[in-house]
Biotite code that builds the C-alpha atoms (Angstrom):
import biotite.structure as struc

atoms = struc.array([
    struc.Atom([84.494, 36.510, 161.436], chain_id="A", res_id=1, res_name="UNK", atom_name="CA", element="C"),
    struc.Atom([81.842, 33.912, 162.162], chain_id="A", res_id=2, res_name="UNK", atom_name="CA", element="C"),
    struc.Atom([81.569, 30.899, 159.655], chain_id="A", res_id=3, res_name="UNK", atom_name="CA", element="C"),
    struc.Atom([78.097, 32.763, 157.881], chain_id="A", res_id=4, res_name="UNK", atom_name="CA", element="C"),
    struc.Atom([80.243, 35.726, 157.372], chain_id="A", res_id=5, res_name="UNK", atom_name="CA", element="C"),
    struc.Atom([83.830, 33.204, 155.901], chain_id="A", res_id=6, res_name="UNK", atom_name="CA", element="C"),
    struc.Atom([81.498, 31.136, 153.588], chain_id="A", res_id=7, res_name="UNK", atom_name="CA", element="C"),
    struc.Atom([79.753, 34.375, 152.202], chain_id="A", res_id=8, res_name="UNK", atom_name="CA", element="C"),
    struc.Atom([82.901, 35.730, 151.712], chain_id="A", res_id=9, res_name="UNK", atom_name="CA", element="C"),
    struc.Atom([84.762, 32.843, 149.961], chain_id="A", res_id=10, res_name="UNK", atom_name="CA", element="C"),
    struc.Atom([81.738, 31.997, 147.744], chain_id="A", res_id=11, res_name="UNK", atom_name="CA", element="C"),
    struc.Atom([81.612, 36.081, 146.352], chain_id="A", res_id=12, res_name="UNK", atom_name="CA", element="C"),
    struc.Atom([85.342, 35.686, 146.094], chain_id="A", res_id=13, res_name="UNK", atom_name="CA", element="C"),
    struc.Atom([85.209, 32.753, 144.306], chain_id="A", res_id=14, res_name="UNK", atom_name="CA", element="C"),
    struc.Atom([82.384, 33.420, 142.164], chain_id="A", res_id=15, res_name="UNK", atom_name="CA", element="C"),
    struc.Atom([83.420, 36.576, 140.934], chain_id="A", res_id=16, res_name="UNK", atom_name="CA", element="C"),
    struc.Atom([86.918, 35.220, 139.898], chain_id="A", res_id=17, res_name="UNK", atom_name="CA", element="C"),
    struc.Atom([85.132, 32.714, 138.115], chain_id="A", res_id=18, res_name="UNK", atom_name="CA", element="C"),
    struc.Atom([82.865, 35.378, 136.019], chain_id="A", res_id=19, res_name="UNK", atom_name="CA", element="C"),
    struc.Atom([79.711, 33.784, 137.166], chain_id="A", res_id=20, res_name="UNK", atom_name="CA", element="C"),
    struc.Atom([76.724, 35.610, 138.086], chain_id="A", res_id=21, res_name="UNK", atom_name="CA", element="C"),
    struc.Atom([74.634, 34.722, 140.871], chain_id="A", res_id=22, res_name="UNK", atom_name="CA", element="C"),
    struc.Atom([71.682, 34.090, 138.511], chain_id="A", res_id=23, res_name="UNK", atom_name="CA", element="C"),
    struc.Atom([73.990, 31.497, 136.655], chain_id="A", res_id=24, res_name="UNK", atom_name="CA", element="C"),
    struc.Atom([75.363, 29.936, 139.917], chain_id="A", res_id=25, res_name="UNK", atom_name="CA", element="C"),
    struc.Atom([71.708, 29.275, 141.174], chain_id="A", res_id=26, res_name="UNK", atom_name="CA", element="C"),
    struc.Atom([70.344, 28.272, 137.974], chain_id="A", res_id=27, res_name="UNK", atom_name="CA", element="C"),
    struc.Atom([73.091, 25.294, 137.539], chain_id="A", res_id=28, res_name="UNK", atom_name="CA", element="C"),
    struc.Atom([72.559, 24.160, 141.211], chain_id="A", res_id=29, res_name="UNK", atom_name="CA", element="C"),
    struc.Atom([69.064, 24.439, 141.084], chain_id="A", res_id=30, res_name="UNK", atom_name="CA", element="C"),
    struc.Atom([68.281, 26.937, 143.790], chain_id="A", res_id=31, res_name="UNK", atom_name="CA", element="C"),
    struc.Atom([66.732, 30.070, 143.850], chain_id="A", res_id=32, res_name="UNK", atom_name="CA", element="C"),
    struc.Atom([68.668, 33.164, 143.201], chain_id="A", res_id=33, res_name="UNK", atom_name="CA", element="C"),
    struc.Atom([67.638, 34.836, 146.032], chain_id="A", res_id=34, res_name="UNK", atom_name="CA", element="C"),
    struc.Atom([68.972, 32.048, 148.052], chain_id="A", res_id=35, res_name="UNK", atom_name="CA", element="C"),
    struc.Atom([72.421, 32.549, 146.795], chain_id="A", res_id=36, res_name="UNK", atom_name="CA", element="C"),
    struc.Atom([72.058, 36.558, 147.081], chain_id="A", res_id=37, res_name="UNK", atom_name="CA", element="C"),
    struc.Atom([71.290, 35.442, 150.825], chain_id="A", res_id=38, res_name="UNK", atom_name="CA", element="C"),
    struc.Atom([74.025, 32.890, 151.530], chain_id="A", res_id=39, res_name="UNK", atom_name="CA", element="C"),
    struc.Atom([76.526, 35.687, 150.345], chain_id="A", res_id=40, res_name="UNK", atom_name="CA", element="C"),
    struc.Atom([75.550, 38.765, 152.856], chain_id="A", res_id=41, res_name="UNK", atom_name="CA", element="C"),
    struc.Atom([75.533, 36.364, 155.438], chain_id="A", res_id=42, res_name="UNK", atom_name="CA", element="C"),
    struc.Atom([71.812, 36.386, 155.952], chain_id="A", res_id=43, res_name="UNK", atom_name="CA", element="C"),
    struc.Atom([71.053, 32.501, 156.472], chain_id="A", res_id=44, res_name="UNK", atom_name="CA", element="C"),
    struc.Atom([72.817, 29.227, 156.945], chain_id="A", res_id=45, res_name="UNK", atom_name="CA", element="C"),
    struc.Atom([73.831, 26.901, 154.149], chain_id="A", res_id=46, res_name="UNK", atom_name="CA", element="C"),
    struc.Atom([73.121, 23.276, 154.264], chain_id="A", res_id=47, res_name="UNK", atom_name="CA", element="C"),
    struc.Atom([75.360, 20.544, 153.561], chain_id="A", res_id=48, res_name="UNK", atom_name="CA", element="C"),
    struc.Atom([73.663, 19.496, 149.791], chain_id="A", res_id=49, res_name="UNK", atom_name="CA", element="C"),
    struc.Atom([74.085, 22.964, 148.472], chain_id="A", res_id=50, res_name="UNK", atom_name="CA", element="C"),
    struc.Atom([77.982, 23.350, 149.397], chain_id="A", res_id=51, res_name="UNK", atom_name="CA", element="C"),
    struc.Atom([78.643, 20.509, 147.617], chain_id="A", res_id=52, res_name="UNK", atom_name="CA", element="C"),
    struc.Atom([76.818, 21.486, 145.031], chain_id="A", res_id=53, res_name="UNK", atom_name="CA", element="C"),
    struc.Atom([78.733, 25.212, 144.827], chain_id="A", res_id=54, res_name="UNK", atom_name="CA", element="C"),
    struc.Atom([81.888, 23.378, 145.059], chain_id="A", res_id=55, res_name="UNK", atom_name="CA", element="C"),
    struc.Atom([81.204, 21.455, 142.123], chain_id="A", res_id=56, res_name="UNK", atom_name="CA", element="C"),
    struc.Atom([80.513, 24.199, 139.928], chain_id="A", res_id=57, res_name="UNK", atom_name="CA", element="C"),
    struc.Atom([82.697, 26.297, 141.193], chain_id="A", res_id=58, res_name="UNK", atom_name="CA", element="C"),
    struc.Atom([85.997, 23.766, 140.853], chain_id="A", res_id=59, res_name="UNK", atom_name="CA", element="C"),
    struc.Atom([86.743, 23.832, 144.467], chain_id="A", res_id=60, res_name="UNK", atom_name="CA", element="C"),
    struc.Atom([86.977, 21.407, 147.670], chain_id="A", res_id=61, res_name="UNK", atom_name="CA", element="C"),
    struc.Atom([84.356, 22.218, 149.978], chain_id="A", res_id=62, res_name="UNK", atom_name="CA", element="C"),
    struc.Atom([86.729, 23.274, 152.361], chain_id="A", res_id=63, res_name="UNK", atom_name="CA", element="C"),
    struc.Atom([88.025, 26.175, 150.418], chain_id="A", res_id=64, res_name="UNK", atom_name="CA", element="C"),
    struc.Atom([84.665, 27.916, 151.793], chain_id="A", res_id=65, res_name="UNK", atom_name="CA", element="C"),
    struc.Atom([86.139, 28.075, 155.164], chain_id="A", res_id=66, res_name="UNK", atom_name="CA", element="C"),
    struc.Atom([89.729, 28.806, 154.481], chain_id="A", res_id=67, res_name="UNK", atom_name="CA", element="C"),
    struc.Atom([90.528, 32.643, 155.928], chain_id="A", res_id=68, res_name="UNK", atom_name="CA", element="C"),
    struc.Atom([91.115, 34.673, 152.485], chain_id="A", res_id=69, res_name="UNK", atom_name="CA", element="C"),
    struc.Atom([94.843, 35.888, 152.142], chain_id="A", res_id=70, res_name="UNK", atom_name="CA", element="C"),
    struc.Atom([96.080, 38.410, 150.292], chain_id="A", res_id=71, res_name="UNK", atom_name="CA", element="C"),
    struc.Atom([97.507, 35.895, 148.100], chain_id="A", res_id=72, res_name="UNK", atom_name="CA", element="C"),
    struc.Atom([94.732, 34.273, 147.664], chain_id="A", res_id=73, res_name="UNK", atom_name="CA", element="C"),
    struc.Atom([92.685, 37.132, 146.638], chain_id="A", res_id=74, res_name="UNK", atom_name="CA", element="C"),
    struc.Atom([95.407, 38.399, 143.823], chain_id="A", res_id=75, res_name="UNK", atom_name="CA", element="C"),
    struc.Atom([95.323, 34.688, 142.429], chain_id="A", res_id=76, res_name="UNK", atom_name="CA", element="C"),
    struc.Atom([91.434, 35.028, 141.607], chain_id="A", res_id=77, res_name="UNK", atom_name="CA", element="C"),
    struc.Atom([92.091, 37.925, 139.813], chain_id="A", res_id=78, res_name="UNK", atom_name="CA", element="C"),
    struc.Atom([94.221, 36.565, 137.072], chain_id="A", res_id=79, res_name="UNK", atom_name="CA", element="C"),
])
């Protein structure tokens, strides 16, 4: 999995376990919601001001976007 395809990944994961749509997500960091809808198939690179930004409204280190999902992982954004 390249790092396009691990960030898409971990930002649908982590958005969806948050309940936030992509329209919501790109409204509060101020970015087009097409953007996001392209950042999560994998379709173009994300720069450095917008992860931070999706980290800090989505609660997480900016790390967690690279992290390999787990199982675990993915059953503890479900509850």
């Amino acid at each position: 999995m390249d790092l396009r395809q691990l960030f898409a990944t971990n930002l649908r994961r982590l958005r969806h376990s948050r309940g936030i749509s992509q329209e919501q997500l790109a409204n509060d960091a101020g970015i087009d919601r097409a953007y996001v809808s392209r950042v999560e198939r994998a379709v173009t690179y994300v720069g450095l001001e917008i992860i931070g930004k999706l980290s800090t409204i989505l609660g997480v280190e900016p790390a967690e976007f690279f992290r390999k999902p787990t199982r675990a992982n993915r059953r503890a954004d479900k509850t």
